[in-house]
N, C-alpha and C positions, 0 to 999 in steps of 0.2 A: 236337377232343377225341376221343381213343381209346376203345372202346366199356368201357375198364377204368375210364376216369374217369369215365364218362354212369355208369356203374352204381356207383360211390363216392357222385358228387352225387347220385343217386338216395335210398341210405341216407341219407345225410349228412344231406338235405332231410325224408325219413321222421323222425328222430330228431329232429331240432329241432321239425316237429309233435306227437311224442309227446311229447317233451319240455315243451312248453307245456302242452300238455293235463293233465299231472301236476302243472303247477306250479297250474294251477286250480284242479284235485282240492286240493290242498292247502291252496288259502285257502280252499274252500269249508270243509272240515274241519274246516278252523282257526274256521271264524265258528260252525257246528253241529254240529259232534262227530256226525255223523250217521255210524252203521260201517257202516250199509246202500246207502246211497250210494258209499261208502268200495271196498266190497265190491265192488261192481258192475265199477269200473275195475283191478281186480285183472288179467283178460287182456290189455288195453291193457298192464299193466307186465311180464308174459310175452313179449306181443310186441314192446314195447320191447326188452328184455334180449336177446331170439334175432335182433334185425337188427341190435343196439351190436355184438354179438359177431360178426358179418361184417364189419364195420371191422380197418383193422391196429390189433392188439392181440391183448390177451387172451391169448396162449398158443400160436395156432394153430400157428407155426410150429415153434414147442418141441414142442409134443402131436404132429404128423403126423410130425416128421423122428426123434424117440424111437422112436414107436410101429413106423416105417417099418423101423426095425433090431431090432425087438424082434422076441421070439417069443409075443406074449401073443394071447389070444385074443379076438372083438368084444367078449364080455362083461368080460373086464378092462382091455379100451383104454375102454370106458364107463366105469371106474372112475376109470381114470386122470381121464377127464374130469369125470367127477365130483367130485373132491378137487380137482381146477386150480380149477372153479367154486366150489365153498365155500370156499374159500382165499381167493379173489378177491377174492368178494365179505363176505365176514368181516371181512377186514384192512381195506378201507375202512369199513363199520359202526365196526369198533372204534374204528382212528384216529378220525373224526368224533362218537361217542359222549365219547372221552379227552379230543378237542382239544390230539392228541399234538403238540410243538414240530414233531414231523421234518417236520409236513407246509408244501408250498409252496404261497403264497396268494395267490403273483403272480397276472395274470390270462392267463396264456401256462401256468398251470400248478398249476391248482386239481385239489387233489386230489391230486398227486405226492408219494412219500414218496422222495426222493435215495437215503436211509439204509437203506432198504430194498430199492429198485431194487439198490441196491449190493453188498447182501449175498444177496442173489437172482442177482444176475450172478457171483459170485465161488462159490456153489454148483453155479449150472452150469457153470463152469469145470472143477470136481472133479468134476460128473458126465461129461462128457466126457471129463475125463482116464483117469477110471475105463472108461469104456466101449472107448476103446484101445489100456489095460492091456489089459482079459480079450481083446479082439480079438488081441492082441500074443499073450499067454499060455494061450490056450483055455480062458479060464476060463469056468462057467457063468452063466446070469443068477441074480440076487441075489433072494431071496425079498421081496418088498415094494417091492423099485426102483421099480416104475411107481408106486407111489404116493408115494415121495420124489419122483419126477422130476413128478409132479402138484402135490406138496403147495409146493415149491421154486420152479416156475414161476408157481404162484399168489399169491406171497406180494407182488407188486407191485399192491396194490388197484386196485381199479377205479376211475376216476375219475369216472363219472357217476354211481358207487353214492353216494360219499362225496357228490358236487353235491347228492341224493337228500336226502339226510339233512343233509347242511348249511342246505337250503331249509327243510326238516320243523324242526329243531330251531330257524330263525329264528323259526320261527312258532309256536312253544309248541308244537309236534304231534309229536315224536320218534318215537311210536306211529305215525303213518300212513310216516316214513322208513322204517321200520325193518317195514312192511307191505310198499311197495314194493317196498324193498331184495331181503324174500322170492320176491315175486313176479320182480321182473327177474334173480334168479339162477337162477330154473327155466330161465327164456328164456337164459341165454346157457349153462346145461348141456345146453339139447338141443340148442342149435346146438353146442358142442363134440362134444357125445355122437356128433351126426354125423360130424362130420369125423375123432371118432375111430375110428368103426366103417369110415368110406369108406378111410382112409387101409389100414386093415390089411385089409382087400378087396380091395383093389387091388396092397397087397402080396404077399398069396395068391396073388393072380392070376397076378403076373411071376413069381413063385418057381415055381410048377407049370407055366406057360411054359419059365422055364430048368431044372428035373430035366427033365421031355421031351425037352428035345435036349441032355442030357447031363451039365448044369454040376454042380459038386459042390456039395451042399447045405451044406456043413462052411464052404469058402470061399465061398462067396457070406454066409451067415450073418456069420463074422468079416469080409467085407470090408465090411458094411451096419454094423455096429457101428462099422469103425475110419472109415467116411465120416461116421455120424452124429457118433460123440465129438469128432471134428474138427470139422464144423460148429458143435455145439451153442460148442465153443470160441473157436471166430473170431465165432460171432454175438454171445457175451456180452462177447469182448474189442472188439469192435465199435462194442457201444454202450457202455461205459464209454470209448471212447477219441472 
């Protein structure tokens, strides 16, 4: 095993101990209603939430390869990742609060909403097209995109939000789900937050690399736009295909 997969089973292995541990908290809660105790495991579900969000999912790729073309600055690639997380994690609260039909409850796929993947993937579609358009056209960036392109990527809930709250609400305890839920959204917004901030750092970086020896700011800019609109297209035709 390659040292990308020692360090996958590593999460992997982390998360199934947090995850039990939660599931305890939860019957304890469930027998005492105790919010003190309750409280207590609250950083456990932060730090749940910021090593789920090192796992594939969640966004990262959408969030680094936008930001990568964009001209936002760390403070609003942090936004962007901020609205991907509450997005996230919202739309599974809600689904599991609703007990919305869309969701799939096989066991290869708890917590899936198809119907939602789907209309999530077919937004990125349009945001990529759109980002080739202005690349094509010179056109500006859009006042509020990064947090369409936040709010669009987030809308495929979290699956271990909704497990969260599925467990909480088996148990009469929807309050301690729905505590959790809070808590492991901090954790997977600041592992976003990073990756949003590292991504357009590092962007910085090659771009003041290439003006030094000479490259045009103009093309480089539209040709980062017409790479990203294209990926973000072939990654969403991708997985619906």
């Amino acid at each position: 095993m390659n040292i990308f997969g020692q360090v996958f089973t590593f999460l992997v292995e982390i998360q199934t101990w947090v995850r039990g541990a939660i599931v305890g908290y939860l019957d304890a809660f469930a027998s005492n209603h105790d919010w003190r105790a309750l409280l207590t495991v609250l950083p456990l579900g932060i730090f749940f939430g910021s090593i789920h969000a090192l796992t594939p999912g969640h966004g990262k790729t959408v969030l680094s390869s936008y930001l990568a073309g964009s001209g936002l600055s760390p403070l609003r690639g942090g936004g962007v990742a901020v609205v991907l997380s509450l997005t996230h994690v919202t739309s599974a609260v809600l689904l599991a609060l609703t007990a919305a039909p869309l969701i799939t409850r096989t066991l290869g796929g708890v917590g899936r909403t198809p119907a939602l993947e789907n209309l999530s993937q077919l937004l990125l579609v349009l945001i990529g097209l759109w980002l080739v358009f202005r690349a094509l056209r010179h056109q500006p960036h859009a006042h509020g995109e990064g947090i369409m392109v936040g709010f669009v990527t987030g809308l495929v809930p979290c699956p271990l939000t909704f497990l969260t709250m599925f467990l909480a609400m088996a148990r009469g305890v929807p309050e301690a789900g729905l505590t959790f839920a809070l808590a492991m959204m901090l954790g997977i917004m600041s592992t976003l937050a990073v990756v949003a901030v590292s991504t357009i750092l590092a962007r910085d970086t090659i771009l003041r690399f290439l003006a030094a020896h000479g490259a045009s700011m103009e093309k480089v800019t539209r040709g980062l736009d017409g790479a990203v609109g294209t990926f973000l297209i072939l990654l969403a035709l991708r997985t619906v295909i």
